[in-house]
C-alpha positions in Angstrom: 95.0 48.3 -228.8 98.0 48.6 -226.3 99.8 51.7 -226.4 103.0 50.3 -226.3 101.6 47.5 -228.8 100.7 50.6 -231.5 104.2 51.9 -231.5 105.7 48.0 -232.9 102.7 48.6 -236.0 104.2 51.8 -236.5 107.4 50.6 -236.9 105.9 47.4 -238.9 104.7 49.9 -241.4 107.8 51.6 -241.8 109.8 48.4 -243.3 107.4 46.8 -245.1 107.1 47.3 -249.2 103.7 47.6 -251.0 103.2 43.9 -251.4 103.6 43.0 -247.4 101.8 46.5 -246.8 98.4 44.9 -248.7 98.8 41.7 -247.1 98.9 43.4 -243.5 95.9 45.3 -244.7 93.5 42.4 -245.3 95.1 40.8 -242.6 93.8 43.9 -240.4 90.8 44.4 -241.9 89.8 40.6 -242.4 87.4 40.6 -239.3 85.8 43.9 -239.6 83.8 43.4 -235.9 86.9 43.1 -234.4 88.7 46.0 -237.0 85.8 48.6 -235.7 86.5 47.7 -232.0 90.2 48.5 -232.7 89.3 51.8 -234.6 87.5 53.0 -231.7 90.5 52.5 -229.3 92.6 55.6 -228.8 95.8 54.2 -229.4 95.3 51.8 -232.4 93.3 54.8 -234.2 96.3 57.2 -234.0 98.2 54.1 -235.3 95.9 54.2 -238.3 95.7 57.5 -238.9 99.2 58.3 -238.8 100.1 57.2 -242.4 100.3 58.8 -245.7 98.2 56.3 -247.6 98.6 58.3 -250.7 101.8 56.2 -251.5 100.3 52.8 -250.7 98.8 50.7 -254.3 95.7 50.5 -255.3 94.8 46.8 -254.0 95.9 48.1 -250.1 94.3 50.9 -250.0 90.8 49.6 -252.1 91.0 47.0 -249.3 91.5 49.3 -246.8 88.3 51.7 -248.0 86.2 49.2 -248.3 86.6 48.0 -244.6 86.4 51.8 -243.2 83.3 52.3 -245.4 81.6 49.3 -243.4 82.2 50.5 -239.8 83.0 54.3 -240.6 79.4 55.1 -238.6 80.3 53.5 -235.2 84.0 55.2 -235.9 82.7 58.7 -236.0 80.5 58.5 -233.0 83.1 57.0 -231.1 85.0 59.5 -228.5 88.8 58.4 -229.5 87.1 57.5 -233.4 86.0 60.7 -233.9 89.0 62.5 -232.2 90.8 61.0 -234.2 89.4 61.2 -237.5 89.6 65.5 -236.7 93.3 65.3 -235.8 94.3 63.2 -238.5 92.9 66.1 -240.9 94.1 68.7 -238.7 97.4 68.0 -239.1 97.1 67.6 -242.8 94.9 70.7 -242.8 96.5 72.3 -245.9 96.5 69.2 -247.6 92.9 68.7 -247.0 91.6 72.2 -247.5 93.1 73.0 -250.4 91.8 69.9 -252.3 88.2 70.0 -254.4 86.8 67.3 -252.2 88.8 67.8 -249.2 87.7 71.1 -248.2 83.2 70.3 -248.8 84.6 67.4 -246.0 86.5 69.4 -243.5 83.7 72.3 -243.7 81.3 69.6 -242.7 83.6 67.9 -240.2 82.8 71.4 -238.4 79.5 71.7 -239.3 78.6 68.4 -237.1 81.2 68.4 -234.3 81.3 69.5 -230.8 82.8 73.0 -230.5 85.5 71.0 -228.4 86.5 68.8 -231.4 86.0 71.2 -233.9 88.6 73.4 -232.5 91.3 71.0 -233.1 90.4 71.9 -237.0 89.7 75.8 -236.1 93.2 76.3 -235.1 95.0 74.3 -237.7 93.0 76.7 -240.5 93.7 79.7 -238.3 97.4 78.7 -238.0 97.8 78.3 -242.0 94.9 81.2 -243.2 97.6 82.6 -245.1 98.2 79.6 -247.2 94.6 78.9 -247.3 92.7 82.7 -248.0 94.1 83.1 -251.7 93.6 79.3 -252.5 90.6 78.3 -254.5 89.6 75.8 -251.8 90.7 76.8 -249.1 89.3 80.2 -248.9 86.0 78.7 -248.6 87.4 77.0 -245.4 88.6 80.1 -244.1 85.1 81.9 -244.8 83.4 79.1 -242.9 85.2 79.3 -240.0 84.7 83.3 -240.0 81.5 82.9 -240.3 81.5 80.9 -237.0 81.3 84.6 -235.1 84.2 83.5 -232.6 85.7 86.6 -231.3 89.5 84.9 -230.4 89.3 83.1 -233.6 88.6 86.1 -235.9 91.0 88.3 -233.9 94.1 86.2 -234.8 93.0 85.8 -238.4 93.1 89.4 -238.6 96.1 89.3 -236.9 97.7 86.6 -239.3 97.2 88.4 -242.5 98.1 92.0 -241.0 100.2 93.5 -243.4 99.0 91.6 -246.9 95.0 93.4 -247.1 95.3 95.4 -249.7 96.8 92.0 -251.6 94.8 90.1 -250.3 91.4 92.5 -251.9 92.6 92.1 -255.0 92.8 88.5 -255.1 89.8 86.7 -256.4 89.2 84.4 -253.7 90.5 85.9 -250.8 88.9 89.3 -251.6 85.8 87.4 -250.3 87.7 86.3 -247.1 88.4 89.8 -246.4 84.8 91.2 -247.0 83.7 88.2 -244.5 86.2 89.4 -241.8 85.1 92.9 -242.3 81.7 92.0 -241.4 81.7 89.4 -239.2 84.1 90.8 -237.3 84.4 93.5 -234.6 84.6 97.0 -235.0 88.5 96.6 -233.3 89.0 94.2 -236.6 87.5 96.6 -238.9 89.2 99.3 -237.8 92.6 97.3 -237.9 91.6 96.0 -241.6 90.7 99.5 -243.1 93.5 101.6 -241.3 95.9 99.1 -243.3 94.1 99.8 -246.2 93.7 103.6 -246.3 97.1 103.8 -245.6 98.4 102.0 -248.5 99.9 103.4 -251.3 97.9 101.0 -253.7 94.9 102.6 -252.1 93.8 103.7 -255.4 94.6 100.7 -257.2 92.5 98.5 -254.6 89.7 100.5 -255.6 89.8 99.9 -259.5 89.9 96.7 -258.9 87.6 94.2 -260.1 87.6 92.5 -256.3 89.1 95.3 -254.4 86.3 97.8 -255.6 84.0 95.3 -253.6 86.3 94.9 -250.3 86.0 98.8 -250.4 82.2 98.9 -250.3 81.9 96.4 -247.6 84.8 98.7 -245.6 82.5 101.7 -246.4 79.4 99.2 -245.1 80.9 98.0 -241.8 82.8 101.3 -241.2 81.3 103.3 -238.4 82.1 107.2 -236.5 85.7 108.6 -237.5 87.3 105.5 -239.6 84.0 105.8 -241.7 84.8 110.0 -242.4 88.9 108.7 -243.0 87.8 106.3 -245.7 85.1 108.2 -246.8 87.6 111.7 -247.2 90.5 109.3 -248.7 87.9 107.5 -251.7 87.2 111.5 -252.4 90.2 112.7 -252.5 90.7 110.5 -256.0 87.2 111.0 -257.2 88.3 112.4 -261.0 90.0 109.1 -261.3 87.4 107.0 -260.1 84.6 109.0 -261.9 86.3 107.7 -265.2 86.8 103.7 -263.7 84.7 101.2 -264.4 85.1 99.8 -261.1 86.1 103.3 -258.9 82.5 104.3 -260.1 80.8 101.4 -258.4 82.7 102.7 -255.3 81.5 106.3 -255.2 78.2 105.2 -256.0 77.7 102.9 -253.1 79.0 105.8 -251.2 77.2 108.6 -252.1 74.0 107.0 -253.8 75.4 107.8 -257.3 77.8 109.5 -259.1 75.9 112.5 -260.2 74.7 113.3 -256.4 78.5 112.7 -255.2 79.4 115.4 -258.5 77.3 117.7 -257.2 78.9 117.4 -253.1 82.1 117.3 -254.6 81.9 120.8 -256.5 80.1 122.5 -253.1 83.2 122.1 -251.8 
């Protein structure tokens, strides 16, 4: 539990082979009273958390779950536990967040902490959103955290994945992470979002798209005073095309209440 004490098991670690690794572990884990005590100090925590136990055989780390599965309660509500536990997977954030199981866990890591701990995971999925947006996972991490309404936070997504919107759209899972940040954002976002998109030469693409048709409507939704009439005027302007799409028709009809009503606007002028 001594701080200098946690720097010679770190260096233990490092020398021993799987065998002498497993025997450590049930040494360590032997007397789980006194294992939980240890796991709740700050310094012998970080020692235990430092490791990548994905290389260590099944006996060690079976021996090692089952002990954490007996005191992981007192660990978690423990001030250096539960620290901990959050940096561990903030610094393995992509690891985590991108994985089936990994990413339900994180989202409920920050579901249940303190919005002082949970920052620790905040920033690491801020930091890495453009790994994590297009990833089957880890887009649901990214939504999560939008959906937490915090102004700073959503303002550096937006500012992370400037330049790559209109990719982004028309990508299957992170078409969704755009549509939240267009709506749970401000109206500084939006504008910032939609100007990049407007201005793209795969404008038209974007919007016969099977995902970007639906990023369009939620621009067109959270759009407001003269970036709503530049969006608006720039979908028109490729209204014979879109008439035709399968997916360009979903856009003008969320725009103008259906296609014949926008027809008949369109020939008036």
């Amino acid at each position: 539990m001594d701080q200098f004490g946690k720097c010679v098991i770190e260096k233990i670690f490092d020398v021993l082979n799987e065998d002498q690794i497993t025997l450590l572990f049930e040494l360590i884990t032997k007397d789980l009273p006194k294992f939980q005590i240890a796991c709740k100090k700050q310094y012998r925590m970080q020692s235990y958390t430092k490791y990548d136990t994905s290389s260590y055989d099944r006996k060690a780390m079976d021996c090692f779950t089952y002990a954490l599965r007996e005191i992981v309660v007192p660990i978690a509500t423990s001030h250096y536990g539960s620290y901990a536990i959050l940096d561990a997977m903030a610094s393995e954030c992509t690891l985590v967040a991108t994985n089936k199981s990994g990413c339900f866990v994180l989202q409920k890591c920050l579901s249940i902490s303190t919005l002082e701990l949970s920052y620790l995971l905040i920033c690491a999925v801020t930091n890495r959103v453009t790994v994590l947006a297009p990833h089957q996972y880890g887009n649901y991490v990214v939504q999560y955290v939008i959906k937490l309404r915090l102004g700073e936070v959503n303002e550096a997504i937006v500012n992370q994945l400037r330049g790559c919107y209109v990719d982004l759209s028309i990508n299957k899972q992170a078409s969704n992470v755009v549509e939240n940040l267009l709506i749970f954002s401000t109206q500084k976002n939006v504008d910032i979002i939609v100007q990049e998109i407007i201005n793209s030469p795969s404008f038209l693409y974007l919007l016969q798209d099977p995902f970007g048709n639906y990023v369009a409507q939620t621009a067109l939704e959270c759009s407001k005073g003269a970036l709503y009439d530049a969006l608006v005027s720039t979908i028109s302007k490729h209204y014979r095309i879109l008439c035709t799409d399968q997916y360009g028709k979903r856009v003008l009809d969320f725009m103008c209440g259906g296609a014949k009503k926008f027809y008949a606007q369109f020939r008036r002028h």
